[in-house]
N, C-alpha and C positions, 0 to 999 in steps of 0.2 A: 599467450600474447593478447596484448588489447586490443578491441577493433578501430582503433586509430595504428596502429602500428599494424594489424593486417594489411588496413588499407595502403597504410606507406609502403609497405613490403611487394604488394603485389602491384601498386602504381608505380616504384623502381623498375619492378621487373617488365612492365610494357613497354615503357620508355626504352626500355634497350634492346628491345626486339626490332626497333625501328616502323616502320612501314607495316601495316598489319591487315591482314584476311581474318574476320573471324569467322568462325563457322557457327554458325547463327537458326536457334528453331522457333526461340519464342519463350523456351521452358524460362525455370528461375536460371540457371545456371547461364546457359547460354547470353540469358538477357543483362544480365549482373554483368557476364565480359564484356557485352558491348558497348553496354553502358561504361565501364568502367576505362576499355579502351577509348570508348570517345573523350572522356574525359582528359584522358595524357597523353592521345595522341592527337588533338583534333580528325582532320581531312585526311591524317596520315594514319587515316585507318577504314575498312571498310569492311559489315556486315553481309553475312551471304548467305540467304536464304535456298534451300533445297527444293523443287517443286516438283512432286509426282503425287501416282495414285497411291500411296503409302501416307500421306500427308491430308490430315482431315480437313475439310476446308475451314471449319471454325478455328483451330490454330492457325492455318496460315491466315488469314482477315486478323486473328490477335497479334499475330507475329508484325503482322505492318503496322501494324495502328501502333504496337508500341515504340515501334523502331520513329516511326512519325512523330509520337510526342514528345520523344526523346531528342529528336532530333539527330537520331545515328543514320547517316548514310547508310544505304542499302541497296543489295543489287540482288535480286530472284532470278535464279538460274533452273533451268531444267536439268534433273537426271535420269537415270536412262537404268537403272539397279532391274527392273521391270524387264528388262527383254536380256537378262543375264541370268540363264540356267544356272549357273552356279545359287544365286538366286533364288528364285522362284521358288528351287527345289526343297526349297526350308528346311535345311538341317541345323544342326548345332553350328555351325560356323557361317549362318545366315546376313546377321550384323556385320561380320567381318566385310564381306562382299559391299553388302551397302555402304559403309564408311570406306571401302578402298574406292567406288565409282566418286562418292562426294570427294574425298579429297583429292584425286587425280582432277576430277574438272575443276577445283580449286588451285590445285596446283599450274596447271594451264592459265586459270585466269589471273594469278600471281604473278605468272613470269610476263603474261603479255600487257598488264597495268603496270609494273614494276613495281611491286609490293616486294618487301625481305621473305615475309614468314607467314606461317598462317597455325593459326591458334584453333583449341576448342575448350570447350567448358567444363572438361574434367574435373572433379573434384578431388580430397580425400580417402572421403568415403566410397566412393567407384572402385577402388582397386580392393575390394576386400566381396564384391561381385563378380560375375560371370558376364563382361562385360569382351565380345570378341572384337569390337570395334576399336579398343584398345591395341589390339595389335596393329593392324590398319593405319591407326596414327601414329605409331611409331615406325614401322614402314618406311610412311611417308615425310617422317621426319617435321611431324606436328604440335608445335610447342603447345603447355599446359600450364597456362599462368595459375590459375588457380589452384594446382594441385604445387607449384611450384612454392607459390606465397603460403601453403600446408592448410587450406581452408577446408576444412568439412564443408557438407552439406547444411547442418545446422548454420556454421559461419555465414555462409553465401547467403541466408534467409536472411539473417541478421542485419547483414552489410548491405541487402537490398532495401531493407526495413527502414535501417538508417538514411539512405539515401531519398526515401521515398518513394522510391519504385511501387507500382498496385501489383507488381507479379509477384511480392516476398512470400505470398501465401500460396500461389499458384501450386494445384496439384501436378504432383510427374503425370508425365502425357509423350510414353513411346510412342513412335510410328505405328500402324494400324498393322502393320505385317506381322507385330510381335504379338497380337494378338489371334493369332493361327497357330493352330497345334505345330509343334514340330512333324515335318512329314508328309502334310496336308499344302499342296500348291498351294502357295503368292499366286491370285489372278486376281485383277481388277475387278469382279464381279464380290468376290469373298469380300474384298477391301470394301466395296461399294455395301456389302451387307452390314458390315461391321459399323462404318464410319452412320448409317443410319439409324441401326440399333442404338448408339450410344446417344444420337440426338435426340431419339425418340426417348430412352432416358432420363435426362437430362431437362426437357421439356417437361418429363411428372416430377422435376425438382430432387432428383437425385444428384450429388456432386460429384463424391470421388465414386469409378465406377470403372468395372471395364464390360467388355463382350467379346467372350471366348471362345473363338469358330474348332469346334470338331466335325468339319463335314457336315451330318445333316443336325448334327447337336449343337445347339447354342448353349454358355455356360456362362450366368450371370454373375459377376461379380459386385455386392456391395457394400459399401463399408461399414464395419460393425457397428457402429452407433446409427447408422439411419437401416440397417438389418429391421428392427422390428416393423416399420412401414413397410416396407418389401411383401413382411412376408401374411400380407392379410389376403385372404381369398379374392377379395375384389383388384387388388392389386396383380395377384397372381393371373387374373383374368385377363389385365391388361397384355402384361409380359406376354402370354399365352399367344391374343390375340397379333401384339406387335411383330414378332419375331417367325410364327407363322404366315403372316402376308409376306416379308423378308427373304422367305423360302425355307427355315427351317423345320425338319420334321419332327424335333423332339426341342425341348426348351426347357430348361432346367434353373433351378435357384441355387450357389454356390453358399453350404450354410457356415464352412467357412469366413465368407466375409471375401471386399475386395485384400490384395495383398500383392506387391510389385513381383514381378517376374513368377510368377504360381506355373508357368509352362515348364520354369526351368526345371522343375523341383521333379518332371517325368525322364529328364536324361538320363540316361546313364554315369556312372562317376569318369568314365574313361574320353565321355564327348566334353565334359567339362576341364579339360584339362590339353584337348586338341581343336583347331578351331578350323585346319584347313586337311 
């Protein structure tokens, strides 16, 4: 299908959604819906930003500004996934939890705005991952234009591209909890280690990149083409230096390279197939 007849296809399918919630982070996907719902729904649609300590504060400051220059209404909601054991406990079915607190407080502020539905940014290529937040949304009975209108991921870049959006390039950027080993408590201090490390980062001009809390192990992750900077002794000293002030007691260089979901790849085959 052309990217004019995606876009007609998945601007049908908002339009009949009526009144719309989207669930809203910042990423390309997310931003692509809202954009795309503002478009064919005007006012009769509204972006919903998620605010806890799972959420790095450079995304959410990107996540407004874009929502601002876009001009999508938006509303930042607090959640509360943080003081829910289920939670915290970081198992394999960790996401699930977190996407059933956002869309029940969504689903709340649905019914008391009087919005139809409420949407997320699923794509294509999501359902062929270990994505348990997908259950969560079906659950709660949460539409997926975009997987609906059959857009990959690549698609969503494209069609952001086209529109002009500056997030078409935008790297993926989970929540800060998916960077903790499975196992290893969700606490606001871990988060607060994490969300600093990657600024820190990011500031020696690293782009795509994560920081991978095992306890007292930090596990850097970065992407194979800026790898050869990484791995110079002077740089190594930095890392060293950074992540030791941070609290870690060991601090390590993944020579792997970054790579999206690397935590999953420690489950077992039997957690990847149960989520609750």
């Amino acid at each position: 299908m052309d990217p004019a007849a995606q876009r007609a296809t998945l601007d049908a399918h908002l339009r009949s959604l009526g009144r719309l919630l989207v669930a809203y982070s910042g990423g390309v996907d997310s931003a692509f819906l809202a954009f795309a719902a503002h478009e064919a729904l005007g006012d009769g649609m509204l972006a919903v930003l998620a605010d806890s300590a799972s959420l790095a504060r450079v995304q959410l400051q990107d996540a407004v500004a874009f929502a601002q220059e876009q001009r999508i209404p938006l509303q930042v909601i607090e959640t509360a996934e943080l003081t829910r054991p289920d939670y915290t406990r970081n198992d394999a079915a960790r996401c699930f939890y977190c996407k059933d607190e956002l869309f029940a407080a969504m689903e709340e502020l649905r019914k008391a705005r009087g919005f139809h539905h409420v949407a997320y940014g699923v794509n294509r290529d999501d359902l062929s991952d270990f994505r348990p937040g997908q259950k969560a949304a079906a659950e709660h009975g949460v539409a997926a234009p975009l997987l609906q209108a059959g857009l990959t991921k690549a698609d969503v870049r494209a069609l952001a591209r086209a529109a002009g959006l500056r997030v078409w390039d935008k790297p993926a950027s989970p929540c800060l909890s998916s960077r903790i080993a499975y196992g290893i408590p969700v606490t606001p201090e871990a988060l607060a280690q994490i969300e600093r490390g990657e600024e820190a980062l990011a500031a020696l001009g690293f782009r795509q990149l994560r920081v991978r809390h095992h306890g007292d192990l930090v596990r850097i992750e970065i992407a194979p083409d800026e790898l050869p900077r990484a791995l110079s002794p002077e740089m190594a000293a930095q890392f060293t230096r950074i992540f030791k002030e941070l609290g870690f007691a060991f601090v390590t260089l993944d020579l792997e390279g970054f790579r999206s979901g690397s935590l999953n790849a420690l489950l077992p085959a039997a957690a990847l197939t149960r989520v609750r």
